[in-house]
VEXDOZA-460566 format. One line per field, with one value per residue (C-alpha): residue number from 1; x, y, z. Coordinates in steps of 0.25 Angstrom, whole numbers, plus 5000, padded with zeros to 4 digits. Layout:
BEGIN
k = c(NUM;...)
east = c(X;...)
north = c(Y;...)
up = c(Z;...)
This chain:
BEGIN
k = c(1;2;3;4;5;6;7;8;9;10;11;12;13;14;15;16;17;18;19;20;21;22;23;24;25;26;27;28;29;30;31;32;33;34;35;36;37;38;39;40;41;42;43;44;45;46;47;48;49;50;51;52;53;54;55;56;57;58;59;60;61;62;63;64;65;66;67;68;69;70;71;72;73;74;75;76;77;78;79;80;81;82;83;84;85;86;87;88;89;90;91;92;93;94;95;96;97;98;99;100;101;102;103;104;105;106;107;108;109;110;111;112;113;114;115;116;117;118;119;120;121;122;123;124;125;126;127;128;129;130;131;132;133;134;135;136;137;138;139;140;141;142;143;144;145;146;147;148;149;150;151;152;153;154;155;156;157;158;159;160;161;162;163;164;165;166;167;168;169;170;171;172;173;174;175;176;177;178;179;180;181;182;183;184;185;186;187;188;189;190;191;192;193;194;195;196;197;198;199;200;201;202;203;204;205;206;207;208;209;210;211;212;213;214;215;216;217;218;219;220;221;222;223;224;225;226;227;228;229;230;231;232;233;234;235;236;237;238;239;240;241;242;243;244;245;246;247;248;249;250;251;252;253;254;255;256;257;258;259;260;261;262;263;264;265;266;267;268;269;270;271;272;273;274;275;276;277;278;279;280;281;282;283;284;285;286;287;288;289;290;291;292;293;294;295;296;297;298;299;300;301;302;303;304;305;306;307;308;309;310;311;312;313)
east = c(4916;4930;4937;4949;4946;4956;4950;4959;4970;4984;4991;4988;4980;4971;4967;4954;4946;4930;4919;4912;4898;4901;4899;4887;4887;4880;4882;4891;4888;4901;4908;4912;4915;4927;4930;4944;4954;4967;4969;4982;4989;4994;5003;4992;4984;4995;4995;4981;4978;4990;4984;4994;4981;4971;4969;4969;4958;4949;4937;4941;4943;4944;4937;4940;4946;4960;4963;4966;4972;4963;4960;4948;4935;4925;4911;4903;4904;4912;4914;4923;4925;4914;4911;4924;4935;4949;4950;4960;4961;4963;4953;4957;4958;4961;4953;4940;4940;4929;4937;4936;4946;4953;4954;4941;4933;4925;4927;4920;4929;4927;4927;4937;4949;4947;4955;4954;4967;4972;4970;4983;4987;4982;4973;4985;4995;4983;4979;4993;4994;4982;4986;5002;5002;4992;5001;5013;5008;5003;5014;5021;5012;5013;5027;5027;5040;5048;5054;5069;5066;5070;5059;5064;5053;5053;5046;5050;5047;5034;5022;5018;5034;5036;5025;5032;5048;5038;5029;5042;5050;5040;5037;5053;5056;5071;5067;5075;5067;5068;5065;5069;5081;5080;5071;5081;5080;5065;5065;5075;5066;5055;5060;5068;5082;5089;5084;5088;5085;5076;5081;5079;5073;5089;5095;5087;5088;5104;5103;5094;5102;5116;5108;5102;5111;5101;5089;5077;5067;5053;5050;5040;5038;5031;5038;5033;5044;5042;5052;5064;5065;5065;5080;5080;5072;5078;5074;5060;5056;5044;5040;5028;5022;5013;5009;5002;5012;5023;5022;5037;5036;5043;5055;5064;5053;5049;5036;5028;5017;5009;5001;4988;4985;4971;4965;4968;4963;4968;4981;4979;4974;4986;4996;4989;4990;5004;5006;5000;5009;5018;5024;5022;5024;5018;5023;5014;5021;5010;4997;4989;4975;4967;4964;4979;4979;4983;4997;4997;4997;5009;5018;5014;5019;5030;5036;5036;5038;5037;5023;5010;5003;4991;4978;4969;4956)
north = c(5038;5035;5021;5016;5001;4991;4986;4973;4967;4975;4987;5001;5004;4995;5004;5011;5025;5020;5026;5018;5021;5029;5023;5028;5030;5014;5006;4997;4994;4996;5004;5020;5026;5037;5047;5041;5055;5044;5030;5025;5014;5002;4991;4981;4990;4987;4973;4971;4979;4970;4957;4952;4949;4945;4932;4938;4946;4935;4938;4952;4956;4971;4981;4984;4996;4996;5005;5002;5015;5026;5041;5048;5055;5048;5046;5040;5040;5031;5029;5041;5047;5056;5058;5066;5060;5057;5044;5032;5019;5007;4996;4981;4980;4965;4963;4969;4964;4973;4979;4993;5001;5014;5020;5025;5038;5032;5018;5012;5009;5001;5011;5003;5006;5019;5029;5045;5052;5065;5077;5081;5067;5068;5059;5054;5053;5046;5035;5031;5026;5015;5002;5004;5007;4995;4987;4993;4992;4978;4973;4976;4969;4957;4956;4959;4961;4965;4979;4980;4969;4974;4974;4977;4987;4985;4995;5006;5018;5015;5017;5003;5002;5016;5014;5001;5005;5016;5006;4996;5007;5013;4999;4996;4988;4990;4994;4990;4998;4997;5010;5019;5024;5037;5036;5029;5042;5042;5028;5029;5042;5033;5021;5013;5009;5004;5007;4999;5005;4998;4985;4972;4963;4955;4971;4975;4962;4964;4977;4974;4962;4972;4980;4969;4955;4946;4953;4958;4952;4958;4962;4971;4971;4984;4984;4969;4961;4948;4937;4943;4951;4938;4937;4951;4942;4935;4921;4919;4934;4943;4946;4955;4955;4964;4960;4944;4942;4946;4936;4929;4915;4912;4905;4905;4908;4921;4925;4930;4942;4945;4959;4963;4975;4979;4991;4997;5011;5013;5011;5018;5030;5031;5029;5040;5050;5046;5051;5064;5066;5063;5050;5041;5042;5038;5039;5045;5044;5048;5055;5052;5054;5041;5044;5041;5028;5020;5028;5027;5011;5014;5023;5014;5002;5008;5013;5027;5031;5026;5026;5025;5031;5039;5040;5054;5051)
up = c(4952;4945;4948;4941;4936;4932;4922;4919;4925;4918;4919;4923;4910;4916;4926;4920;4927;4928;4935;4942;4953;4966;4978;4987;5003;5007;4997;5004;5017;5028;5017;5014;5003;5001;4991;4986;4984;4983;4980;4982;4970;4978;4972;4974;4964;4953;4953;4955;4943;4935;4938;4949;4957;4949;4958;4970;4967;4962;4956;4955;4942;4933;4933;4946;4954;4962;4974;4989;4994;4996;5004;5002;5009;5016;5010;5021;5036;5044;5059;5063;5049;5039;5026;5020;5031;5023;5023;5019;5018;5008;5001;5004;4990;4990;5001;4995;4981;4976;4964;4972;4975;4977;4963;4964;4969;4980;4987;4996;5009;5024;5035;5042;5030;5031;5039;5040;5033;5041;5034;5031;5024;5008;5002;4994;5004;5011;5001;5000;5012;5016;5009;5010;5027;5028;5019;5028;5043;5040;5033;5044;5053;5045;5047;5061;5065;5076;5079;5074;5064;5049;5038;5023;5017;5002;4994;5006;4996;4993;5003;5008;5010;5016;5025;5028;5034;5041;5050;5050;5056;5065;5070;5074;5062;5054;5040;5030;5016;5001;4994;4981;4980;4986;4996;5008;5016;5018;5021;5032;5039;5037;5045;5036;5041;5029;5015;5003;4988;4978;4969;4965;4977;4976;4977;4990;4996;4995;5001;5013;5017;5015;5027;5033;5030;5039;5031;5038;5046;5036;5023;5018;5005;4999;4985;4985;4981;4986;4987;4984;4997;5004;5004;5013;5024;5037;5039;5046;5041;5038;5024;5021;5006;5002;4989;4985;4975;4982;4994;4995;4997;5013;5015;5025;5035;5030;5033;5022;5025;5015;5016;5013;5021;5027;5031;5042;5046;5059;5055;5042;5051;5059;5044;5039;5053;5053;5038;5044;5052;5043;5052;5041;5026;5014;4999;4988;4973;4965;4965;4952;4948;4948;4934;4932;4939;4928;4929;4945;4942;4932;4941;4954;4945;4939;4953;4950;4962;4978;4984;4983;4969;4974;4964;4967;4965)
């Protein structure tokens, strides 16, 4: 089967296609396999390909292949679903260390990640949405806070972030979003209250304390910029960081979250019938081939545009 391998730590030329054995039904014990038709490109595939986590993978070392997000058919029975069901979910990366991930034909997967994708949702549409409403709904779990309290959403464009003012809205909270220039309207219908346009971290924390003088209570970080939003915070506020390296130091009492997300079917279930039905939504920017992945690393890094980069497999 095809796999794309990062061969050594470096830039997107570093992504290589390989072909490596297919899977057969049993091999691993308490594991499925599905036929992958999408794989998203997640931000945590960038810098892990770039080196920025070398040591938090440990031993781990090229050639191995990237991939969390994935939507695809089932190839083996689980409880409930058949062989052929449209399934989605995303692979704990991190978690699993095994070097094998989504950019690949067949993956092995855990039953329990997996949850079934409506028939009129598209593979692509479906793929871009596990990682980034896990990251999303437990983010804002993390930060637990009260209806009516105001949580600046950086990165509000993108899908983590979109999701994001979405949840925060439908949960009560007073969205205060960061987004391109241009896309203010759809934010507002989507739950945001007040939306503020892209900058440097000083230029939007000017213009959220000009909407907000006291600052906001929470922070969620999807464009992950770390430290320099902490001036937008209240003392004694909430601070959710998605990304290892971009975990602010505390002061002032800030609490400090910092997110991993973990599977979650049921949820993911229920985000994927709300897309459906068209009460939730999700950003695709591209759709490539995974042939073309190199250049899916390229446009994903150079911000071409908002949301998630989707391989076809």
């Amino acid at each position: 089967m095809r796999v794309v391998e990062v061969t050594a730590y470096g830039g997107p030329e570093v992504l290589s296609m390989a072909r490596r054995p297919e899977p057969a039904a049993g091999e691993v014990p308490g594991k499925v396999r599905v036929r992958l038709k999408a794989a998203g490109v997640n931000q945590a595939d960038l810098r892990i390909r770039a080196g920025l986590y070398a040591d938090a993978v440990g031993a781990l070392k090229p050639p191995f292949v990237l991939g969390t997000d994935f939507a695809g058919r089932l190839l083996d029975p689980v409880p409930g679903m058949e062989p052929g069901t449209r399934v989605a979910g995303f692979h704990p990366w991190f978690e699993a260390l095994t070097g094998d991930g989504t950019y690949a034909e067949v993956i092995w997967a855990e039953p329990e990640w997996l949850a079934p994708v409506p028939d009129d949702v598209d593979f692509t549409v479906a793929a871009s949405l596990p990682l980034a409403s896990a990251t999303a709904q437990q983010g804002l779990d993390r930060l637990a806070l009260p209806a009516g309290a105001t949580l600046l959403v950086t990165g509000a464009s993108a899908v983590v972030g979109r999701l994001a003012v979405q949840y925060a809205s439908a949960a009560g909270l007073r969205v205060v979003a960061v987004a391109h220039e241009g896309d203010e309207a759809e934010l507002r219908v989507l739950g945001a209250e007040q939306v503020v346009t892209r900058g440097t971290p000083e230029d939007v924390v000017a213009k959220v304390l000009a909407g907000e003088p006291e600052g906001v209570d929470g922070v969620f970080d999807g464009a992950i910029v770390g430290d320099a939003l902490l001036p937008a915070l209240k003392d004694g506020g909430v601070f959710a960081a998605l990304a290892p390296d971009r975990v602010p130091v505390t002061e002032r009492d800030v609490r400090v979250e910092a997110v991993r997300a973990v599977p979650d079917a049921a949820r993911l279930a229920e985000s994927l019938r709300k897309v459906a039905d068209r009460e939730l939504i999700t950003r695709v920017a591209d759709v490539m081939p995974l042939e073309e992945v190199a250049e899916a690393h390229r446009r994903a890094e150079a911000g071409h545009r908002p949301g998630r980069i989707i391989l076809m497999i």
